[in-house]
C-alpha positions in Angstrom: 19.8 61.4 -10.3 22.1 59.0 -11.8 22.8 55.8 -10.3 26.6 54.3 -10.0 27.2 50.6 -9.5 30.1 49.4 -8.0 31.9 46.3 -9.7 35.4 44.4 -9.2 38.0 47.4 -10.4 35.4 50.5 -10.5 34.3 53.0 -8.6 33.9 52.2 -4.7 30.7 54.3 -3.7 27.4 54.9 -5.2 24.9 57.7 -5.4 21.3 55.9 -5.4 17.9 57.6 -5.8 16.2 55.7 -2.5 18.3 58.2 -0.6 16.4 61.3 -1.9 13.2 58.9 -0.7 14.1 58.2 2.1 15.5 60.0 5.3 15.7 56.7 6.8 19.1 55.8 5.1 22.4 57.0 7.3 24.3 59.6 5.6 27.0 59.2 7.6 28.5 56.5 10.3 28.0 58.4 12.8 24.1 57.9 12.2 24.0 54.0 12.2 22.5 52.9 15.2 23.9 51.3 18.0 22.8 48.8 21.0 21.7 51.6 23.9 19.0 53.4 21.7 15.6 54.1 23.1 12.6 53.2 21.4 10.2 55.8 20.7 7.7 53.8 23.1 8.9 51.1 25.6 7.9 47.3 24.2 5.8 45.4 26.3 6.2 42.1 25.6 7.0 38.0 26.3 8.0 35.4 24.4 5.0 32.7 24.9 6.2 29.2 23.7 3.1 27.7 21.3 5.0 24.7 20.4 7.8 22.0 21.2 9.8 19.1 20.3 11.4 20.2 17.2 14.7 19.1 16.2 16.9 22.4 15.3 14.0 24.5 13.6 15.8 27.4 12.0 13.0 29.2 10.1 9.1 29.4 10.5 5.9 31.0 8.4 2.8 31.1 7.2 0.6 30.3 4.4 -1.6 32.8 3.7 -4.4 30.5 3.7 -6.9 31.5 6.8 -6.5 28.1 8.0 -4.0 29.5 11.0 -1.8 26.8 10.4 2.3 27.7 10.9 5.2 25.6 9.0 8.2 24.9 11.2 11.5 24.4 8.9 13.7 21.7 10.7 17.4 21.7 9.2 17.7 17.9 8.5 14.9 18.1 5.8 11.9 18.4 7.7 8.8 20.8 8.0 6.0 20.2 10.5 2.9 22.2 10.5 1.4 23.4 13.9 -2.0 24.3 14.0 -4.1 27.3 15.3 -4.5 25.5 18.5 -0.5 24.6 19.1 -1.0 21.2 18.1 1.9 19.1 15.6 1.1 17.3 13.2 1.7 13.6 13.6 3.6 13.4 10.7 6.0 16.5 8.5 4.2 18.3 6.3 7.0 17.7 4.0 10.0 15.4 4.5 13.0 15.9 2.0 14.9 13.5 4.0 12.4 10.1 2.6 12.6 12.0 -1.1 15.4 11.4 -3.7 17.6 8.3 -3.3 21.0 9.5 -3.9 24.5 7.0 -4.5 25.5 9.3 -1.3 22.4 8.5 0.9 20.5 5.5 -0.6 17.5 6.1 2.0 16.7 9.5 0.1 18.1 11.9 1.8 19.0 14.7 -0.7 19.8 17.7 1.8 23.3 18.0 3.0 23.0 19.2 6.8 25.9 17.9 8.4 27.6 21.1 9.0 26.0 23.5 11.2 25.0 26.5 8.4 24.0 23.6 6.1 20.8 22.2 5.8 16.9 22.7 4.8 17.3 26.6 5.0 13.6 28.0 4.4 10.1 27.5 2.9 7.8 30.1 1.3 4.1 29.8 0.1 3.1 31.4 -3.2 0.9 34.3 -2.7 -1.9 32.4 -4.3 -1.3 29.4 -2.6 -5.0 28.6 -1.8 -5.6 28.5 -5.0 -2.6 27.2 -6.7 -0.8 25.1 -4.0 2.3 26.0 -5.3 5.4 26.6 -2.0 9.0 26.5 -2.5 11.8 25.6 -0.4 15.8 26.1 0.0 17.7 23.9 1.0 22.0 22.3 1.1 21.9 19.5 -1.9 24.0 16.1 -0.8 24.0 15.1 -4.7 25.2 18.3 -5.7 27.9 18.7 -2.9 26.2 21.4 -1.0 25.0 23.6 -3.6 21.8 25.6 -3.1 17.9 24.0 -4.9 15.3 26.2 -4.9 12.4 23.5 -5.7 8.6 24.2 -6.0 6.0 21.5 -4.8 2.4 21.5 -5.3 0.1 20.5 -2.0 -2.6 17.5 -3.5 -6.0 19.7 -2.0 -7.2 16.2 -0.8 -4.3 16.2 1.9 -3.5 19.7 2.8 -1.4 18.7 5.8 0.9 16.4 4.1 2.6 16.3 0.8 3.9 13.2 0.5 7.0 11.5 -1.2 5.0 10.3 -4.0 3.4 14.0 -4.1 6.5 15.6 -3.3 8.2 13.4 -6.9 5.3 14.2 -8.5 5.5 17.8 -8.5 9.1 18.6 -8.0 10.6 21.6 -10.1 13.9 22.8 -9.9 13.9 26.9 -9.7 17.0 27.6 -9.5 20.6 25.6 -8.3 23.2 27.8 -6.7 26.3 27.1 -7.1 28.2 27.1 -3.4 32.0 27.0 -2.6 32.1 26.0 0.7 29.6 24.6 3.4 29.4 28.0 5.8 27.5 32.0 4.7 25.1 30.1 1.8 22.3 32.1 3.0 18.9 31.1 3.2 15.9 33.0 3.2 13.5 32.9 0.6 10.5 34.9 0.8 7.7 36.5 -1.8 7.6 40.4 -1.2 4.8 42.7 -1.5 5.5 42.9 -5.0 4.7 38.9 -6.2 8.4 37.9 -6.6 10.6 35.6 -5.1 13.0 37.3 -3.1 16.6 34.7 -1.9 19.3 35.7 -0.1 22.3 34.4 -0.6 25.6 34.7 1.5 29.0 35.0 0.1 30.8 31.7 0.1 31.9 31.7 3.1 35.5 29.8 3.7 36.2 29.2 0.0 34.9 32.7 -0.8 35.8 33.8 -4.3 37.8 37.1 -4.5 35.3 40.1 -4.8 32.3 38.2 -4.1 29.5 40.4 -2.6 31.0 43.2 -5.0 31.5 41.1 -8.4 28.2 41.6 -10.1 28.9 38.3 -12.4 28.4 35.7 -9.5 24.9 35.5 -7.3 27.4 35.8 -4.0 26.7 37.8 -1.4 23.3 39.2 -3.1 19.9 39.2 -2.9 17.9 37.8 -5.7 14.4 39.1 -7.0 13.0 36.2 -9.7 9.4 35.9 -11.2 8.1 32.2 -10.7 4.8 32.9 -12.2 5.9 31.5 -16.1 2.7 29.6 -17.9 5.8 27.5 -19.6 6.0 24.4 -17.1 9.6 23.7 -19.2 11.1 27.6 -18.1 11.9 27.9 -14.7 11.6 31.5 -14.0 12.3 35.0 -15.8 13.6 38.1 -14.9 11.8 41.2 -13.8 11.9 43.9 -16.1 12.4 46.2 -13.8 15.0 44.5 -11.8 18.1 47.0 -11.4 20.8 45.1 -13.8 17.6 43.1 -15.8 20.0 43.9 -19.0 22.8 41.9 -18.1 25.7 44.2 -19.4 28.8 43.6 -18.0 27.9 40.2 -17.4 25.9 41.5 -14.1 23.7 38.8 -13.3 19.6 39.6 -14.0 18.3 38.2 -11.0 20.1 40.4 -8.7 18.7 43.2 -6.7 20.4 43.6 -4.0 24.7 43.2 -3.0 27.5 43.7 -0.7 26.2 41.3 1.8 28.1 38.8 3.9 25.7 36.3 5.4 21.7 37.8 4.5 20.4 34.5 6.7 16.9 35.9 7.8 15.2 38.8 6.1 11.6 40.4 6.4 9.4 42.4 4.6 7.1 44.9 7.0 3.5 44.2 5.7 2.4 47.2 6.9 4.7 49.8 4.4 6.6 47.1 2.4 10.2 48.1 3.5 12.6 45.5 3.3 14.7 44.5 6.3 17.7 42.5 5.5 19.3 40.6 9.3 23.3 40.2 8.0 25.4 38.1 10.0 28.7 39.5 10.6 32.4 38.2 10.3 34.6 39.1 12.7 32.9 42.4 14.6 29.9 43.9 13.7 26.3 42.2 13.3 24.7 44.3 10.6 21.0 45.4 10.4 20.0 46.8 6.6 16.8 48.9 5.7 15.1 49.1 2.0 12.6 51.3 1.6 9.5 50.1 -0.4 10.3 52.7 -2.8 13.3 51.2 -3.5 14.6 50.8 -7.5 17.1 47.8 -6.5 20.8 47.9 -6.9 21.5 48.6 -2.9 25.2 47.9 -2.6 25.4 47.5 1.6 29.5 47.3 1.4 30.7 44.0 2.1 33.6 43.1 1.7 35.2 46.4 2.0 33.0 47.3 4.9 31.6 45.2 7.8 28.9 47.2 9.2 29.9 50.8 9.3 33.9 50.4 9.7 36.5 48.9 7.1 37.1 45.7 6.3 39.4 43.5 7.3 39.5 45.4 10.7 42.7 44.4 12.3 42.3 44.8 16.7 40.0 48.1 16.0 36.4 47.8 15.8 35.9 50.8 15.2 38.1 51.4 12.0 36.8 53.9 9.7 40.2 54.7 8.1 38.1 54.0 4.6 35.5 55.9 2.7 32.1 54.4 2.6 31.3 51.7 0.1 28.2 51.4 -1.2 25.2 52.9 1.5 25.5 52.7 5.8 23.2 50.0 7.7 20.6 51.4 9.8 22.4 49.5 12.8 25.1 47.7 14.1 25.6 45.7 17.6 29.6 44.3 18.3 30.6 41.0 19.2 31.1 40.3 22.8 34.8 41.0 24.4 36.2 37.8 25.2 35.7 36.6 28.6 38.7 34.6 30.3 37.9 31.3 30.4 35.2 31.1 28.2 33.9 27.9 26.8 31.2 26.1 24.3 30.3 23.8 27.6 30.2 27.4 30.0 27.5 28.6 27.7 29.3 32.1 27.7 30.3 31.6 24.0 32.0 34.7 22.5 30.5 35.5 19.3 27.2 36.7 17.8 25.0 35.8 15.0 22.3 37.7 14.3 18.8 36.3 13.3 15.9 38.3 12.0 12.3 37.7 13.2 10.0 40.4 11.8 8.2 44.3 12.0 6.2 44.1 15.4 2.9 47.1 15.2 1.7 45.6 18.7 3.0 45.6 22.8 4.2 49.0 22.4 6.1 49.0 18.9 5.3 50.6 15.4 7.2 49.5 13.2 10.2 48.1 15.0 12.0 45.3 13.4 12.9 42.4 16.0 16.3 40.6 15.6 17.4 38.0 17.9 21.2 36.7 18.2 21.7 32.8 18.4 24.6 33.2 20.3 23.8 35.5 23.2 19.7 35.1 23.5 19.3 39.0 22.9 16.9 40.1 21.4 17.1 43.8 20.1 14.4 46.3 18.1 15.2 48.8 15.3 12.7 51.4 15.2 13.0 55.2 13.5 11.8 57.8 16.2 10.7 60.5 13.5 14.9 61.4 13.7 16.8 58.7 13.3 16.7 54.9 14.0 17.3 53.6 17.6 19.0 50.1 18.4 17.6 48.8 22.0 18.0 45.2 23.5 14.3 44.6 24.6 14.7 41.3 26.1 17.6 39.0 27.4 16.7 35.4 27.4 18.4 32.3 27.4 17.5 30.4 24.3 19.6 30.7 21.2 17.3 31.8 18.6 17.6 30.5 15.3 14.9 33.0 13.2 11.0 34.0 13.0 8.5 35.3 10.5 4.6 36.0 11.3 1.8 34.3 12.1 -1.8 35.5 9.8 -2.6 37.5 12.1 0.8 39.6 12.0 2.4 38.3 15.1 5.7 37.7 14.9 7.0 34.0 16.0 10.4 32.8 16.8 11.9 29.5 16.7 14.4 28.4 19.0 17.3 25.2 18.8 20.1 24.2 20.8 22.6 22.7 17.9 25.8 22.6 18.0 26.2 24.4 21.2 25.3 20.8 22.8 25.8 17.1 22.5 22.8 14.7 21.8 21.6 13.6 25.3 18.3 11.7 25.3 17.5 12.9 28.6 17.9 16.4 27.8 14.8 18.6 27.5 13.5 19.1 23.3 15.7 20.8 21.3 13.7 23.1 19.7 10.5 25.7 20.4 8.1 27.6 18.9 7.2 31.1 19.8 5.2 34.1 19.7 5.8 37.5 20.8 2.8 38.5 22.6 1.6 41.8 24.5 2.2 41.3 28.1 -1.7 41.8 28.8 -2.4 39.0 26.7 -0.2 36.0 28.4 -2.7 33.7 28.6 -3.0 32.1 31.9 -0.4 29.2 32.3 1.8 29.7 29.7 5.1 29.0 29.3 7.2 31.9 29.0 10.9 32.5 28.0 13.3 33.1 31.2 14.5 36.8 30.6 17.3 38.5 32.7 17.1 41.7 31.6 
């Protein structure tokens, strides 16, 4: 079948061969899923806090080490490892905030985090990371004005629990600098897929968004990025896969990107168990979007944005459900709205209308098979995507009150959630901690005592 990309002043829609693959791809809107689905079995499940005391965590992980250990990302600059047992370390793993003096921020501070979707976005550990101690992070630059650094830093074997500044100058290398227009939808996520390569999502500018971006192959905006980081040349940062969907560059598409159309791409996850690719994209003004790859997938997805925000037109003017257009690009696998404005609503109420969705991970445990968990920061939902052998089903599985900020998986393939209060509050020093770590866990298996997170649902 021949494949058709859509670029600035071409065609709008695209025929791609992961549809004859895959059933799992809507064929038409009326297929994308929507909050009130049914599972194929009913999730059994709590949120059981293993940690606490962070300051605004906003992504967590693993290493892929057997040591158990889980890296909590704080936004300022900070990652703190918890151990198998639920005890922090005394110290941050790594701490970008004590790392490069800058004219700016002469104490070292080199990541920008003063705006709320700024900040030390994510951290990923190389697949051979016990052997190699190579992990990478993403983070807001304050000497380059907010633009994105994708850095790699080796651990020193002699202190696997903490690389420190000297360590952390030592082995710096810069991956890769994105070049940001404004301080809101940079994206974040960084993550190695089944496949060795780094994966980064990247949102689309945001405020000072360029025209087209998200459909203007020449610019990283609004994409997803697949690089190679394994390069024996210390001096190249990292090349392009040769079977990346525009590796040739013609047109002046950019090589490293696999993926497009995409607003805000702030949290996505690989299942572990198939290798399909679930991409969490925050929405503008309606629609929180919910995208499947399949692992057979050739790259070159176009999910629409901005001529489509979820499954209706873009801009949508009063009418959420506006699908005057044709479809650009391929359908999400769901959708949820944004809340209807309540009268009187306000930040210090706690009933704050909007939504931003936040993706977790693929839960095979407490009743699901496959079903991709997504929480919403701004409403404490937390909704599964699962495919019941038909089509895929949307249901909110648990209401709580904590606004959820993202998640990954534990080594065992649990699926943990972090949890901060930013923004939505003023400091208070008698307030409780800011921040928690999570794990979903079976019902059954609550261990005796545990904190759990208030539901309502």
């Amino acid at each position: 079948m021949i494949r058709f990309w859509t670029v600035v002043g071409l065609a709008a829609s695209m025929i791609f061969p992961s549809l004859a693959l895959s059933s799992r791809i809507p064929a038409d809107r009326a297929d994308v899923a929507r909050p009130g689905g049914v599972l194929p079995m009913p999730p059994d499940f709590a949120l059981v806090k293993v940690a606490g005391g962070f300051r605004d965590p906003v992504n967590v992980t693993n290493a892929g080490d057997k040591t158990g250990r889980l890296f909590v990302v704080e936004r300022a600059g900070r990652v703190w490892i918890v151990s198998a047992d639920g005890a922090v370390g005394k110290e941050p793993f790594l701490d970008l905030t004590m790392l490069n003096p800058t004219v700016i921020d002469p104490q070292g501070n080199d990541v920008q985090s003063n705006f709320i979707e700024q900040g030390l976005y994510s951290i990923a550990f190389h697949p051979d990371f016990s052997n190699n101690g190579y992990f990478f992070v993403h983070y807001a630059s304050l000497r380059y004005r907010g633009d994105g650094r994708i850095v790699r830093f080796q651990v020193d074997p002699a202190t696997p629990d903490v690389v420190d500044a000297a360590r952390a100058r030592a082995t710096e290398k810069e991956i890769m600098r994105i070049v940001q227009p404004s301080y809101n939808n940079n994206g974040g996520q960084i993550e190695f897929g089944p496949d060795g390569y780094l994966y980064i999502g990247i949102g689309d500018g945001g405020f000072s968004t360029p025209e087209g971006a998200g459909q203007d192959l020449s610019r990283w905006l609004g994409t997803i990025l697949r690089i190679d980081v394994d390069v024996e040349n210390d001096d190249v940062a990292y090349t392009i896969p040769k079977d990346n969907p525009f590796a040739d560059g013609a047109d002046g598409r950019q090589k490293e990107i696999w993926a497009y159309g995409l607003h805000n791409p702030y949290e996505f996850a690989f299942d572990p168990a198939t290798g399909d690719l679930f991409v969490a994209d925050v929405g503008d003004s309606h629609w929180e979007e919910l995208n499947f790859q399949p692992a057979s997938s050739k790259g070159g997805e176009n999910y629409g944005w901005p001529r489509m925000e979820g499954s209706s037109c873009y801009p949508i003017f009063g009418e959420t459900e506006n699908t005057a257009c044709s479809v650009t690009g391929i359908l999400p696998a769901a959708q949820y709205p944004h809340p209807t404005v309540k009268a009187g609503a306000t930040e210090s109420s706690g009933e704050l209308v909007c939504a931003s969705v936040q993706g977790f991970g693929v839960a095979r445990y407490a009743g699901m098979d496959g079903v991709y968990l997504v929480g919403d920061w701004c409403t404490g939902s937390i909704y599964g995507l699962g495919w019941d052998g038909a089509r895929w089903q949307l249901q909110e599985v648990l209401r709580s009150n904590l606004h959820l900020t993202g998640g990954g998986y534990d080594e065992g393939g649990r699926v943990v959630v972090v949890s901060a209060k930013f923004y939505l509050e003023e400091d208070d020093a008698d307030a409780p901690p800011r921040g928690a770590l999570w794990r979903v866990v079976p019902t059954d298996e609550v261990p005796a005592g545990a904190e759990v997170a208030p539901a309502d649902n």
